[in-house]
Residue, then its C-alpha position, 0 to 999 in steps of 0.5 A: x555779219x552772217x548768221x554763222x558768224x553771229x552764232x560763232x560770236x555767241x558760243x566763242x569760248x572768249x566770254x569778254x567782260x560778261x564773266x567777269x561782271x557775273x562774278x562781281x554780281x555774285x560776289x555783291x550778293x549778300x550785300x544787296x539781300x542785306x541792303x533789301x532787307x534793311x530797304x523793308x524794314x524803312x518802308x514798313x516803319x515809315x508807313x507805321x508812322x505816316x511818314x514820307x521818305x521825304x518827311x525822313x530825309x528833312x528830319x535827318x538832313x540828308x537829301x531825298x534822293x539818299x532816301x530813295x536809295x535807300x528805300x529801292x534797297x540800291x544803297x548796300x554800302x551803309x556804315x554802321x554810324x547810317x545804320x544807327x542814325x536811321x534807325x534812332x529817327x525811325x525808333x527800330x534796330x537795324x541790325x543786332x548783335x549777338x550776344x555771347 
């Protein structure tokens, strides 16, 4: 491929998939800021009380690998059951709700 076709590839008005991936990246983003924050809020607890992410995933029976994703903020599908459960193994909230 020539330079010329090379540069016509990059500034053609046909932006393939890249585009389409912005736009779902986009979309996901309050979910991964969420999913980071709640990420913060386990690693700071877990070094309050000296655990391990592994010393997590035995007492709540869940694989270490889950934890991890946790941790690394990769996890932003919790429901709201994750939530509580973590948050009652590790003595914090991890998220209120307003009162009226």
């Amino acid at each position: 491929m020539t330079n010329n076709e090379k540069f016509l590839t990059l500034v053609s008005e046909d932006d393939g998939e890249t585009l389409a991936w912005m736009k779902a990246h986009s979309a996901n983003m309050p979910f991964r800021r969420a999913a980071q924050k709640i990420a913060n809020l386990i690693l700071k607890r877990l070094r309050e009380l000296g655990w391990s992410q592994n010393d997590l995933a035995e007492k709540m029976e869940v694989s270490p690998q889950l934890v991890n994703q946790w941790v690394k903020g990769k996890e932003s599908d919790f429901s709201l059951k994750q939530l509580l459960r973590i948050g009652d193994y590790l003595g914090i909230d991890l998220f209120e709700i307003p009162t009226p």
